[in-house]
MDTraj code that builds the backbone (N, CA, C; nanometers):
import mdtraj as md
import numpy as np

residues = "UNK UNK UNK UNK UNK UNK UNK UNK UNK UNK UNK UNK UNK UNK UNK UNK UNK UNK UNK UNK UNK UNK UNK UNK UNK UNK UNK UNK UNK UNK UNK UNK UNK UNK UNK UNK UNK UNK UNK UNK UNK UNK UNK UNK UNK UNK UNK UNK UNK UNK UNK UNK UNK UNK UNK UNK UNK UNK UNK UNK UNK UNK UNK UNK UNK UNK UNK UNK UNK UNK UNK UNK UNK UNK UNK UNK UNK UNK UNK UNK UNK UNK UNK UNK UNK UNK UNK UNK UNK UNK UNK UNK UNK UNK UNK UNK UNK UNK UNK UNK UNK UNK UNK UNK UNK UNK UNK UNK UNK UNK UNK UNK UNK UNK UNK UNK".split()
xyz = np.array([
    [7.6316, -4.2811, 19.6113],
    [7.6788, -4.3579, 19.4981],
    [7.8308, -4.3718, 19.5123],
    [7.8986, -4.4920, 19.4840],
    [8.0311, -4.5243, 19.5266],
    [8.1060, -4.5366, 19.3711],
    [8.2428, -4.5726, 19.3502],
    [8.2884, -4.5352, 19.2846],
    [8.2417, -4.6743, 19.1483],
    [8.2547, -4.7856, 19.2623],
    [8.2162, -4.9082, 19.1851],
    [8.0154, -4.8786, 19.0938],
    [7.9495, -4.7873, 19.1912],
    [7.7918, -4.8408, 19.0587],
    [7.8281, -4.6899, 18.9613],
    [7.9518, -4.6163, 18.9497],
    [7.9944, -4.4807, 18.8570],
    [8.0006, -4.5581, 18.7309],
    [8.1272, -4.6911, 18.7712],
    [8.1876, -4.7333, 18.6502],
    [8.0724, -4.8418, 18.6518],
    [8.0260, -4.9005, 18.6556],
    [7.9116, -4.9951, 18.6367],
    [7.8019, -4.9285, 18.5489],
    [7.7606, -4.7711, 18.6050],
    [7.6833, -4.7096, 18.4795],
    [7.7603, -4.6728, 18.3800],
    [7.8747, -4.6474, 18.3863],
    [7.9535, -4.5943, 18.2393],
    [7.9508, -4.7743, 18.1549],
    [7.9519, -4.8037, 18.2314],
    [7.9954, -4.9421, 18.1561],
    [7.8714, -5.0002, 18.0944],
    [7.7188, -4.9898, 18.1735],
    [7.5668, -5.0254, 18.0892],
    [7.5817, -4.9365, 17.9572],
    [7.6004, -4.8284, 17.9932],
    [7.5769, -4.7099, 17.8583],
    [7.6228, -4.7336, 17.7464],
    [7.7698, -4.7520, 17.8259],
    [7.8359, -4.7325, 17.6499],
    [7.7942, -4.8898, 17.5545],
    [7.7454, -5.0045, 17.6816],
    [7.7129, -5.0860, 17.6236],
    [7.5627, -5.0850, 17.5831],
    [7.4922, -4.9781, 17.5642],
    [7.3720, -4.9100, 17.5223],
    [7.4364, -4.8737, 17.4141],
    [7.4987, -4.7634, 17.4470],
    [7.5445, -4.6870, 17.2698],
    [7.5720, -4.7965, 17.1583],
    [7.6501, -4.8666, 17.2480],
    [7.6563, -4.9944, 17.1135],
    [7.5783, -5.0464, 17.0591],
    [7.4743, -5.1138, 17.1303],
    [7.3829, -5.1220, 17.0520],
    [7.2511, -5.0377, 16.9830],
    [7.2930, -4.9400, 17.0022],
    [7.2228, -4.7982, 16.9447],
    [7.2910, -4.7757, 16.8165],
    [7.4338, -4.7812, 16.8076],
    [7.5130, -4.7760, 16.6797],
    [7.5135, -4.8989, 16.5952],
    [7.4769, -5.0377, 16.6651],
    [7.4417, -5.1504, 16.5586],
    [7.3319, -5.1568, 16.4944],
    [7.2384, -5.0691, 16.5256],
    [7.1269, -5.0460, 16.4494],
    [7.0825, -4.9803, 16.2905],
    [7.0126, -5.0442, 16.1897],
    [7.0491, -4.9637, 16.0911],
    [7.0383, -4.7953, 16.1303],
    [7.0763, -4.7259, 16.0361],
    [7.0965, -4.5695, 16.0262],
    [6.9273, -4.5125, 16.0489],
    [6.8694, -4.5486, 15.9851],
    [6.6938, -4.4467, 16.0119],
    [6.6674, -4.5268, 16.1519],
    [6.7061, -4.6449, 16.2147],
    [6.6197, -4.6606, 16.3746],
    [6.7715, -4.5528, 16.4410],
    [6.9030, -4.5368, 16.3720],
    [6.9526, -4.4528, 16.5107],
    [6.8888, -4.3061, 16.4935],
    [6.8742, -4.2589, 16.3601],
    [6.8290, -4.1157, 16.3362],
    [6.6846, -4.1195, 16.4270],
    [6.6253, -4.1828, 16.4069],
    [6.4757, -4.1949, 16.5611],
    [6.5053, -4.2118, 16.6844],
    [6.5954, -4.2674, 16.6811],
    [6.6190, -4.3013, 16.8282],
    [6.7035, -4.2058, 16.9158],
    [6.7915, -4.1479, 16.8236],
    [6.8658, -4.0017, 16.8770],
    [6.7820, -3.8783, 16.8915],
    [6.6599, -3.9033, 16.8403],
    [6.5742, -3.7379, 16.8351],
    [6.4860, -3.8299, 16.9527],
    [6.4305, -3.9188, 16.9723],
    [6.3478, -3.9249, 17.0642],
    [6.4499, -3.9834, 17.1953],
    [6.5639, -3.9504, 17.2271],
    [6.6689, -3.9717, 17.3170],
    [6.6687, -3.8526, 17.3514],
    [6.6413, -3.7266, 17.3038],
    [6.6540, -3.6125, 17.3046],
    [6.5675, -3.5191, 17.3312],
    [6.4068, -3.6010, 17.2834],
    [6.3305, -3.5344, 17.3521],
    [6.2527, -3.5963, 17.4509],
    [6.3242, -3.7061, 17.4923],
    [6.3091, -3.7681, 17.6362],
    [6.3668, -3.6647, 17.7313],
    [6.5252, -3.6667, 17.6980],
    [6.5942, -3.5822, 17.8005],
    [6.5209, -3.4483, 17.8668],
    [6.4644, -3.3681, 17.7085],
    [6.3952, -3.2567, 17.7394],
    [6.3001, -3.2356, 17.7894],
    [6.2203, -3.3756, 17.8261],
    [6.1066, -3.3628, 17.8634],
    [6.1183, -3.3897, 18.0367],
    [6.1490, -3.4941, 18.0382],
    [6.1893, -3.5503, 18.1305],
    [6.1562, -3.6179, 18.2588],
    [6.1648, -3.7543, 18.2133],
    [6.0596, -3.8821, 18.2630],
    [6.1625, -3.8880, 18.3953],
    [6.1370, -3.9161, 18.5220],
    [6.2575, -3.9222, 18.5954],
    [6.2850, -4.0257, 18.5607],
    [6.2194, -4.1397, 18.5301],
    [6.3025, -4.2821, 18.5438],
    [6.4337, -4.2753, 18.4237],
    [6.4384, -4.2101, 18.3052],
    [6.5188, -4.1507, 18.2542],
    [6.6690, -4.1550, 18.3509],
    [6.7018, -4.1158, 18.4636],
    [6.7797, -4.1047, 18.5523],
    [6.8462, -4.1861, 18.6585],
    [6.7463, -4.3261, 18.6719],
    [6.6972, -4.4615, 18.7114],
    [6.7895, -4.5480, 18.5809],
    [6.8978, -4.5408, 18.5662],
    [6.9281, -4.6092, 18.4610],
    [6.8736, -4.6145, 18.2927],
    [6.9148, -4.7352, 18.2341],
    [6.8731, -4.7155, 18.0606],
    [6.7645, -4.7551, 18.0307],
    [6.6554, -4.8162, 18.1465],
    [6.5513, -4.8920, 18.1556],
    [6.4571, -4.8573, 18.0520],
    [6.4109, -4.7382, 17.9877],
    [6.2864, -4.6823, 17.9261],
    [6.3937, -4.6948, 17.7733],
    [6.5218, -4.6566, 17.8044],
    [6.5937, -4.6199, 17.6732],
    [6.6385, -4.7491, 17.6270],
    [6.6857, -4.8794, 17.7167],
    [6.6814, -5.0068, 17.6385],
    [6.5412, -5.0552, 17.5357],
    [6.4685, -5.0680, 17.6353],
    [6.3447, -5.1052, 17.6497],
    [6.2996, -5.0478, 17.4348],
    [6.3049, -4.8974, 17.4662],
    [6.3153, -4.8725, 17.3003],
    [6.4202, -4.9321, 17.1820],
    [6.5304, -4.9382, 17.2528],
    [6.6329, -5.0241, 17.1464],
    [6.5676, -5.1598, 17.1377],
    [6.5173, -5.2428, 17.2277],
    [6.4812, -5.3480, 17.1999],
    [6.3832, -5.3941, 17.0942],
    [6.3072, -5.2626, 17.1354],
    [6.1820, -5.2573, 17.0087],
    [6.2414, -5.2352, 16.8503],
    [6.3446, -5.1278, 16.8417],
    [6.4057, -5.1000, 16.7540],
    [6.4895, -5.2485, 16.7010],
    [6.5335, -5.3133, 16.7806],
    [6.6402, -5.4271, 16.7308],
    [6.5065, -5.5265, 16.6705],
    [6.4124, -5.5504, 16.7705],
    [6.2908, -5.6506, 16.6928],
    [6.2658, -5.5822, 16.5523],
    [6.2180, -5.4610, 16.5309],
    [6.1757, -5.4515, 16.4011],
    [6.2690, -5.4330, 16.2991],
    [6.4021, -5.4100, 16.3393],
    [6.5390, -5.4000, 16.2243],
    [6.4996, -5.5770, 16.1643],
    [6.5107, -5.6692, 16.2792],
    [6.5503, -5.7980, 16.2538],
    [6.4423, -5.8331, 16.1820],
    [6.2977, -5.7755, 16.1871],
    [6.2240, -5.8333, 16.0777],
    [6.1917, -5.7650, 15.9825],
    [6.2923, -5.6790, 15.9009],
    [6.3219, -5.5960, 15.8299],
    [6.2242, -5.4680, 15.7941],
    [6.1466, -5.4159, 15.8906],
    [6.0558, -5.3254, 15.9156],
    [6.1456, -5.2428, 15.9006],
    [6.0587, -5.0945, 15.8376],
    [6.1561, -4.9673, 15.8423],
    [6.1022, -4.9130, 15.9741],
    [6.1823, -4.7898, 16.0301],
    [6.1734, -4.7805, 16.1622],
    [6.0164, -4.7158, 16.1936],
    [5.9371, -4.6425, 16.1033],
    [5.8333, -4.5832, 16.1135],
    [5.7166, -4.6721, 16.1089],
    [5.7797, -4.7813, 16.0601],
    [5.6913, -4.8919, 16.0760],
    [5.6765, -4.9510, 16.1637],
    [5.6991, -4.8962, 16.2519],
    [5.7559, -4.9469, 16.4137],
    [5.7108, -4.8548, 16.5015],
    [5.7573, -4.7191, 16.4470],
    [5.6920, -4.6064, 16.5644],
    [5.5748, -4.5219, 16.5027],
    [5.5593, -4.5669, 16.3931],
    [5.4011, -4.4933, 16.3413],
    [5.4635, -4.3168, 16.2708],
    [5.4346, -4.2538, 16.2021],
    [5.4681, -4.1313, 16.1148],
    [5.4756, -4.0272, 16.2324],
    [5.4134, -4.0337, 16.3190],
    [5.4716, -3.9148, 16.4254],
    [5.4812, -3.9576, 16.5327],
    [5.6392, -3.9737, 16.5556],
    [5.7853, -4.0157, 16.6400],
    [5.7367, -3.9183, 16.7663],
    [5.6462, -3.8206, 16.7361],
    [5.6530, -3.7290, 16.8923],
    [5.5792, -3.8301, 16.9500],
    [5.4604, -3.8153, 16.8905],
    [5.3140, -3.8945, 16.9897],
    [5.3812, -4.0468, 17.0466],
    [5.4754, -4.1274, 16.9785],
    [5.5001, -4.2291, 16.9901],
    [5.5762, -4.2332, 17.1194],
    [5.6789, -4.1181, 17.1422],
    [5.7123, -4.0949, 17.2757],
    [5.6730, -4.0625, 17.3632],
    [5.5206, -3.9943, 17.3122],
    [5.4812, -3.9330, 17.4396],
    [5.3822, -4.0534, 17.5253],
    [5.3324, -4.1387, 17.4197],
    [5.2631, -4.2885, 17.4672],
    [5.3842, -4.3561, 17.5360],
    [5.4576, -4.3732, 17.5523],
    [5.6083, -4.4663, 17.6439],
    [5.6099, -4.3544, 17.8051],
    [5.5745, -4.2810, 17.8046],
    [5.6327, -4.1886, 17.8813],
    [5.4834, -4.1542, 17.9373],
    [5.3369, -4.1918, 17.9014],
    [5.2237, -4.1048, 17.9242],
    [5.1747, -4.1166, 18.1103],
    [5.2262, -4.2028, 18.1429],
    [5.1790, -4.2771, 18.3210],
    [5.3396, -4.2016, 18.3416],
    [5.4427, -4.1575, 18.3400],
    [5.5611, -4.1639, 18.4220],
    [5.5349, -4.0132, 18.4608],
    [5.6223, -3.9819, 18.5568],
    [5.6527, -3.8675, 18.6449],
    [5.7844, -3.7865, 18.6108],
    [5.7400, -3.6696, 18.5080],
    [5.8679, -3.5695, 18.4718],
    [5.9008, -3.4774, 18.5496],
    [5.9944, -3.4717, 18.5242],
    [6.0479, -3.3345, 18.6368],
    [6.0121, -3.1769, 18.6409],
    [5.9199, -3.1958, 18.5430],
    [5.8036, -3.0867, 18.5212],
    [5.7037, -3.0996, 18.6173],
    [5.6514, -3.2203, 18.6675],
    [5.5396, -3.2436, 18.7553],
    [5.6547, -3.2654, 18.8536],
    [5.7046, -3.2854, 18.9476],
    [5.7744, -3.2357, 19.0485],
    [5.8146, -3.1065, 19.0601],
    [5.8589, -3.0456, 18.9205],
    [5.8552, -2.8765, 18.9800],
    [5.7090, -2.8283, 19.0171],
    [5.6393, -2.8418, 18.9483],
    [5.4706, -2.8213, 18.9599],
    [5.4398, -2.8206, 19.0721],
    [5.4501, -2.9924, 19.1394],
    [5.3909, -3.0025, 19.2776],
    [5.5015, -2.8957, 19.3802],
    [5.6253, -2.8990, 19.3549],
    [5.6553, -2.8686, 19.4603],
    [5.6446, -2.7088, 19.4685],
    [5.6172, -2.6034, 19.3410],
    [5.5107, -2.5058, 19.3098],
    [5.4013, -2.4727, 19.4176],
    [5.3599, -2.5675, 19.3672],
    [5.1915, -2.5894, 19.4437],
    [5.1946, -2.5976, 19.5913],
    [5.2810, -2.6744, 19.6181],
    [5.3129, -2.6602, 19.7771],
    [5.3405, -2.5809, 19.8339],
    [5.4670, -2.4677, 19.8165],
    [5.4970, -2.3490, 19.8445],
    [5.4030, -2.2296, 19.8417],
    [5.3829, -2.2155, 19.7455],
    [5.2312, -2.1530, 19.7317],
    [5.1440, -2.1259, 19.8305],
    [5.0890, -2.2825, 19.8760],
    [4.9823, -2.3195, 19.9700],
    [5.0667, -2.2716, 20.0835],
    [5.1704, -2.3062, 20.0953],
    [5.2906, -2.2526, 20.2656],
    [5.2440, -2.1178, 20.2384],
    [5.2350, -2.0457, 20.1399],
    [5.2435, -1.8737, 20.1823],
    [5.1490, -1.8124, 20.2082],
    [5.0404, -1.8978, 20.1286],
    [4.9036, -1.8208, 20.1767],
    [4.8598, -1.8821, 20.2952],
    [4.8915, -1.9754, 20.3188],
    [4.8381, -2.0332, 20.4706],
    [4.9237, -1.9652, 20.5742],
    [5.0317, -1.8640, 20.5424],
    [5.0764, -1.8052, 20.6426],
    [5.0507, -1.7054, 20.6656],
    [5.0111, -1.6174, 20.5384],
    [4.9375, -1.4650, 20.5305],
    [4.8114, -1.5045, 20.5828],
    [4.7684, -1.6105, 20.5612],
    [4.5795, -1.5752, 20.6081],
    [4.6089, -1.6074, 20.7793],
    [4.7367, -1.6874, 20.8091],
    [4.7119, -1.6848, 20.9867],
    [4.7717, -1.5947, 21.0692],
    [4.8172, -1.4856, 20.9260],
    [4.9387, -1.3738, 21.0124],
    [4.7936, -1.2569, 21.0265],
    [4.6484, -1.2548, 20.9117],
    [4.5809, -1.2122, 20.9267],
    [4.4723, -1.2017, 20.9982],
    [4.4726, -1.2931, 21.0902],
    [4.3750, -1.3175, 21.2040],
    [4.4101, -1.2570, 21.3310],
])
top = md.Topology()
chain = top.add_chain()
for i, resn in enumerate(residues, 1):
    res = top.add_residue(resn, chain, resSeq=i)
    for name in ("N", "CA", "C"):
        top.add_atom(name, md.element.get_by_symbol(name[0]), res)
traj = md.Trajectory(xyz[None], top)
């Protein structure tokens, strides 16, 4: 990564935050807890740019503009609603996992050929 796509991502973001802060107050209060438990969870594409995190502002800006409150938008539980956006992607939980699983398999496949 060179110095030019550093400032190119500082420069998408903050033009993310902005429109994260033009949003009424209850879509940013949703959108900061499920920003948060994206991070914690952790979709890699998350890391891939704002792609998953626009993608929600957009939804958020459609239902501000047709004066929906935000739950009317993400349904009364904000968890499940994230966890449906995120249910096909690859967290960095399942890469620790697999790569778990792999090591694993390296050790016993070396004890059972150190045992022959």
């Amino acid at each position: 990564m060179n110095i030019r796509d550093i400032i190119e991502g500082k420069r998408e973001w903050r033009a993310h935050v902005a429109r994260v802060k033009a949003l009424p107050q209850d879509y940013q209060i949703v959108y900061k807890e499920i920003q948060k438990y994206l991070f914690k969870v952790g979709p890699v594409e998350l890391n891939e740019g704002t792609g998953l995190l626009s993608g929600i502002v957009d939804l958020f800006e459609e239902g501000a503009a047709s004066g929906k409150g935000v739950l009317e938008v993400t349904g009364r539980d904000v968890a499940a609603f994230a966890d449906e956006l995120i249910k096909d992607s690859k967290t960095h939980t399942d890469n620790w996992q697999e790569s778990v699983g792999k090591e694993t398999r390296k050790a016993i496949k070396k004890v059972t050929d150190n045992q022959k």
